[in-house]
Each structure stands twice: as C-alpha cells, then as structure tokens.
N, C-alpha and C positions, 0 to 999 in steps of 0.2 A: 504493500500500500504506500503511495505518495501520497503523503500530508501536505496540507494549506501551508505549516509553517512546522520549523525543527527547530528541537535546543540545539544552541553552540556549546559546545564542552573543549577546555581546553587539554595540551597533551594528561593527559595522567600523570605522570612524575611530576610535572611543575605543582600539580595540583596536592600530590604526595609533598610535593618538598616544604609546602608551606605548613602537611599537618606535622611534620616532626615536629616543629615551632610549638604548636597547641599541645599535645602529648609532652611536652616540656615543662610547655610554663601551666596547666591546665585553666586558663584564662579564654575560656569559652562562649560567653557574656558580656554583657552590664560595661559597653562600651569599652572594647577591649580595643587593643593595640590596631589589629588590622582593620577594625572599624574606623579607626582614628585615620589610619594612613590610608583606607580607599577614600573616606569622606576630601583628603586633602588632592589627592590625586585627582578627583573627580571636581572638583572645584577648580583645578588648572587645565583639564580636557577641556570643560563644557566651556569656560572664560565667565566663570560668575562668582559671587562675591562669597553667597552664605551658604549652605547647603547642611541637610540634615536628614541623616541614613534613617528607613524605618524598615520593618518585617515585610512589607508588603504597600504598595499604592494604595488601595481603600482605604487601611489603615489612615496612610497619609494625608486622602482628602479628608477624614471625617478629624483629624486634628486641625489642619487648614482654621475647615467651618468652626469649629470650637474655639480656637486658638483668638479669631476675629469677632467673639460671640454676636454670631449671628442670632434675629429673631425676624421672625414672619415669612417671607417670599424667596425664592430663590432662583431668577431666570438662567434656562437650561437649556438642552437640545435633548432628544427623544432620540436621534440618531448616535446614539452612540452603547457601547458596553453598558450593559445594566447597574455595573455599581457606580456610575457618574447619579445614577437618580436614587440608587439606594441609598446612599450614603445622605443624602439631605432629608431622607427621609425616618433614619435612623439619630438623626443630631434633632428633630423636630422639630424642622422647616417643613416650608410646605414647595413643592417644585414645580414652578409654572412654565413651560413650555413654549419656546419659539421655533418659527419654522428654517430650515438651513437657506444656503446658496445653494443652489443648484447646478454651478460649474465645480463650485470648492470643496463642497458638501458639510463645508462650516456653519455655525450659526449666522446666521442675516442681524447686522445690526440693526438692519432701519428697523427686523420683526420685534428685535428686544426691548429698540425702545416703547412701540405700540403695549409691548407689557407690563412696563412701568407702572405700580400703583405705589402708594402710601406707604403701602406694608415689605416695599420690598426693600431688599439689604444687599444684595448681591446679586452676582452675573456669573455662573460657572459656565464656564463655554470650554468646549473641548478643540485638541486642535486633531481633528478627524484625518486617521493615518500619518500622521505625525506633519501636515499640510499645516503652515500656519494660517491663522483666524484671522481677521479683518480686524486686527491687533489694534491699531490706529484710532478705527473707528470705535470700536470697543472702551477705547481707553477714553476717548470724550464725555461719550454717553456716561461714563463710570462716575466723570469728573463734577458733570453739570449733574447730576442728581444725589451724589456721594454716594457712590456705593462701591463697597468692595467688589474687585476682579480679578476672580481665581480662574486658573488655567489646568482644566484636566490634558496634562502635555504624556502620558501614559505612552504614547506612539512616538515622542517627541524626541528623542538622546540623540544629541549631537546635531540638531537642526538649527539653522540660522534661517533670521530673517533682514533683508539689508544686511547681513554680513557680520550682526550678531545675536547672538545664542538668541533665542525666541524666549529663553528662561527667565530673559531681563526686563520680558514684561506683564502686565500688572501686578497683584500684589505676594499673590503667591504662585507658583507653580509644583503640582507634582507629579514625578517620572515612576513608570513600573519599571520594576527590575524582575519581570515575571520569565517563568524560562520559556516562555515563548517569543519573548522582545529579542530586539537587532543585541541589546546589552541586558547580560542577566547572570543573577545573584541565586540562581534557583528559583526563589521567592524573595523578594522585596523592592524595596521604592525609596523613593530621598524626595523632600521637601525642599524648595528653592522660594525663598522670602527675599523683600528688600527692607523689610523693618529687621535692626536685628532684635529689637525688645522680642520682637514676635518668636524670631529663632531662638531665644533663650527660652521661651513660652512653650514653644514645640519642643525643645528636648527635656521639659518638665512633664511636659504630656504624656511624653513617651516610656517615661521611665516612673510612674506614679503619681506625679509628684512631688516626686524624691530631689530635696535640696540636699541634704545632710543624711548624715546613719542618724542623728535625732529631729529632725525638724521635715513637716510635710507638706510643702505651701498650698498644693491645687490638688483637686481629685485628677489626677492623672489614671492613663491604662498602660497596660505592655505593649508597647510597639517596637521595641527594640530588636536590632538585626544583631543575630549573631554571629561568630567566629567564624563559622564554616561556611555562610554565605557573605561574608565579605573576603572570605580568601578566593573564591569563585567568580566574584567580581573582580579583585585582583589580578586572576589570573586570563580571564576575558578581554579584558582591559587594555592587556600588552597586544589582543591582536586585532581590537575591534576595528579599526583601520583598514586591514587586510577586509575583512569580513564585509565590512559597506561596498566596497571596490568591487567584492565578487556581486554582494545583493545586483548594485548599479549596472554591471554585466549584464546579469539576469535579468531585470527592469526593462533596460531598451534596449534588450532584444525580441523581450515579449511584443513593447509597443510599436518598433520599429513594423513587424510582422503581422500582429493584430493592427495595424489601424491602414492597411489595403481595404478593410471591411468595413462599410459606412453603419453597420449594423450595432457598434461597439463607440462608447463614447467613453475616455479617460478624465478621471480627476485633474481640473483646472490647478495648476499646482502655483502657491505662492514662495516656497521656499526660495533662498540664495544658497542654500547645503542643506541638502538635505540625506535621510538614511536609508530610503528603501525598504522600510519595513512589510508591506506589502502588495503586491498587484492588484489595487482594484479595477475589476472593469465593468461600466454599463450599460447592458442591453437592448436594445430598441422596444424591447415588451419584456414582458413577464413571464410569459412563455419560453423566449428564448433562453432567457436564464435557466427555468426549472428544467427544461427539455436537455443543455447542455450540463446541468449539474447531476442529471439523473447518468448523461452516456458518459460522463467521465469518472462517477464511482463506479457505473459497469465495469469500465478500465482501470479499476485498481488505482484510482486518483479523487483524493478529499477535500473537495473545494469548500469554502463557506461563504455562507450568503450571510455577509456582515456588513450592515447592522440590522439583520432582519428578524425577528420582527423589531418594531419600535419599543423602545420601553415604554412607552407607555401604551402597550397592549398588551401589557404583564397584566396577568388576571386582577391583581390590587391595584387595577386603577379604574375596572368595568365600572361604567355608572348605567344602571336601566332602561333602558332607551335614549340612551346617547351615545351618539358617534362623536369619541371624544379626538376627531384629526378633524371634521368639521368643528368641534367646539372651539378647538385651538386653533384653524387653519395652520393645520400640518401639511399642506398640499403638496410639495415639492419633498419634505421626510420621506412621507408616507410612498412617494413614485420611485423615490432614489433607493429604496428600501427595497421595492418590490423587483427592482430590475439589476440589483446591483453582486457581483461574485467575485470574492478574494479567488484568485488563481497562485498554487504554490510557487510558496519563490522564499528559500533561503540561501545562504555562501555556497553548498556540496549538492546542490541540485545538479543534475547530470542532463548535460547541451543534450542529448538525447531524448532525457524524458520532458524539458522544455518542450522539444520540437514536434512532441509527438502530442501533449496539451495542443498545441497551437493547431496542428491539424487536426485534432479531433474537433476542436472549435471552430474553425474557418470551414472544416468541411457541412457540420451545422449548418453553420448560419448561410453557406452556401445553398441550401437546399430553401423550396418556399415555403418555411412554415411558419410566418407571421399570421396567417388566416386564422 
C-alpha cells in the first residue's frame, strides 16, 4: 500500500547515539537538556525570536486560547483538521465560522470581518497546507477591532512569506510536530508568540503551573515534550533540508504532468519558501474525485480527501432542520471540500509509483464521466 503521507525516521545509530546520552544521565522529562537544545536550534532554522516545545499541537492551540484568556466568539474556518475547532470548543469559546478563498483555500478576510460581533475575541485562521493566509489583511481587521490573531500554522515549518518565517505573524502561532508533518518529533508541536510575558505564560501552562518545587502560580496541565521526542527532532532536523528538496521534486513533477488536464485545479499558492507538505488537487466535480479515489485504493494507493468532511459537519454541531453551510455561507468550504484529494507525496516516494498515480488519474479524467 502507498500512503497519502510517511514518517521520516532518521538513520538508527544517530538516533541510538543520542539514547546513550538519556541511559546516562536518566533525565527523561520536565525540560530536559535536549528539549532545551532542539527549542534553540529550532528558533535559529525557523528565524524567530521565542519558541516553546509542547507534547503535541492541540495541546499547543488550546494553551495559545488560555494563555490570551479568551471569552465569547472565536472566528475560524471549517476547512481544516478537526482539532482547529475542537480545541475552542474545549477552552469554552464558542466557534463561529467563515467561509475560505477559493484559489488559497485560506480563510477570506473580507468573510471574517462580516462575522465580527460584540462577543468576539479572536480570529484563529489556519494557514491550509502550510499556504500562507491573507496574513496582511488578517492583521488589520485584528487591529481595528482588537482582537487577538492566532495562527493554526500545523502544515507550516519552515515556510516564509515575503521572505520571512510566516511564524512572525500575529500573535501566536502553532507548529505540529506530528509524524506525519514534513518535520517530526513522533508526537508534538512548539508555540511561536511575540509577547514574551505570554511565552513565560505558556511554559507555566505546560508544566502545571509549576514556578518553584514550592510555589504554584496558575492551574496549568502537562504539555511537556519529552527526551525521546526531542532527540527525534534533533535528529530530523540535521536532514530536513535534504527532505523539502526531495518533497519539491515530487511537487512539480506531479503538477508539471497533472495540469495538461483542465479537469484539475491547484492550490493558489502564497508562499516565498515554502515545504511541500502535501499534493492537493481539485477536481472539476465531485464525482471525479470519488471515482478516482475509489480506482486508486483499487491500486494499492491511499489518497485523502482532506479536509472532507467540514468540521463542522461533525455530528456536535447538527442543528434540526438547519443547513448549517447555508446558515454560515460556507459556499466555497463546502465545494473545495467536496472536490478536493491529497495525492501521496513524501522525500522516498518512488518516480515510478508517482508516475503510475498520475496515469491512473489522467487516464480518468480522460474518459467522459462528468455526466
């Protein structure tokens, strides 16, 4: 089976060489050495100032929200990974819903500001396949109504926009370090803030609350990354360079190939560096997508139709006779949704089995079955 996406694993021995280290000193934990020295490393890759390792991304947005204590409203996008909305729905905001671009498949500012009410405190906009957001305008609207602007950047490591890190804008941003990302720690994620009162906020969060062995400022939780996923990051780290160069191979070669076919529309890209994280492509209907996602698991190939469904057509958010993408005009989520297919592409994909994706799709869509 060819998968949508593969963890990178670096050699074994490097990876061995760091556990003698931990079998040594048995400092496994509670902000250990190599957390300290990937957090520093990873603050001079990315070109940013504050950075703050956690267990995992979710973890990371729902300290974000905490950290900034949000109360009431929170405009979002529907299109994206389910924990972008769980997570606001878990701190006890409420998640009100704008509809994307439909070249970028970003959040639309002009829809975020039409959602502006009284209640609201924030703008969490994701930057969809690691594509940056309409950063700029984002940042206005943030400005003229005060509200905080968090960046679900999960897709994001190593992306620039104008030519620097996209991490440098609004007020937080947070990266997965999930082992399915371009850069990964097994499981976990780092928080990029420009307050640093906040970053000192977020590593109290993360760790209890815990100022002192006697003193306990804030109800904090565990979010803390451990020893053996920061040494994985470490050892990732040395090669992720290498690793983009292969992705960006893979990338446009796909699009070079696919886009002979007027039947296929690619992601409007805003990046000046970007990482390759995944192939989206989409389809002229809806049909075409399901029709070619069905003959290419035939062929022992696992595409994902991401971000489909929308989160919010997660059963907890049915309301009874409401169509809630008419409630919200979700019009353009809800099309991008329905037509859209991650096609596999990681660094050791084999030019072979690219080529043979591409003709089973081109041969598709060659055939007439839009009707």
């Amino acid at each position: 089976m060819i998968t949508v996406t593969k963890s990178s694993l670096p050699e074994l021995e490097k990876y061995i060489g760091y556990l003698k280290r931990l079998w040594s000193t048995r400092w496994l934990t509670n902000d250990g050495e190599f957390v300290q020295l990937l957090e520093r490393k990873l603050k001079d890759y990315l070109k940013i100032k504050n950075l703050v390792l956690v267990s995992n991304g979710t973890l990371g947005l729902q300290l974000v929200l905490r950290a900034f204590d949000l109360k009431g409203e929170v405009i979002t996008t529907p299109f994206t990974f389910v924990a972008t909305t769980n997570v606001i729905l878990w701190e006890k905001l409420t998640p009100v819903f704008a509809d994307i671009n439909p070249e970028t498949f970003n959040i639309d500012p002009k829809e975020v500001e039409k959602k502006i009410t009284k209640r609201t405190s924030a703008i969490l906009a994701v930057h969809v396949y690691g594509n940056p957001c309409h950063v700029e305008e984002l940042q206005k609207i943030a400005n003229k109504y005060d509200l905080k602007l968090i960046y679900d950047a999960a897709h994001a490591f190593g992306v620039e926009y104008k030519n620097q890190s996209v991490l440098n804008y609004g007020d937080a941003s947070i990266l997965s370090f999930h082992a399915t990302k371009v850069f990964n720690t097994i499981e976990g994620g780092a928080i990029v803030a420009r307050d640093e009162k906040i970053i000192e906020k977020l590593k109290l969060l993360r760790n209890h609350g815990i100022k002192s062995e006697e003193e306990i400022v804030l109800p904090g939780i565990n979010a803390k990354m451990n020893e053996f996923q920061a040494v994985m990051g470490l050892c990732n780290l040395e090669e992720i360079d290498a690793k983009i160069q292969l992705r960006k191979k893979i990338y446009e070669y796909y699009k070079e190939k696919l886009s002979k076919t007027k039947k296929i529309k690619f992601q409007k890209m805003t990046a000046s560096k970007y990482n390759y994280i995944y192939m989206p492509v989409c389809f002229k209907i809806a049909k075409n997508r399901d029709q070619i996602y069905s003959e290419l698991l035939k062929n022992g190939i696992k595409t994902r139709k991401y971000f489909h469904p929308l989160t919010i057509n997660s059963n907890y958010f049915k309301e009874k006779g409401v169509n809630l993408i008419e409630k919200y005009n979700l019009k353009n989520a809800s099309d991008v949704a329905d037509r859209i297919l991650c096609l596999p592409l990681y660094p050791d994909l084999e030019p072979s089995s690219v080529d043979n994706i591409i003709n089973i799709v081109t041969h598709l869509l060659a055939k007439d079955f839009d009707k």
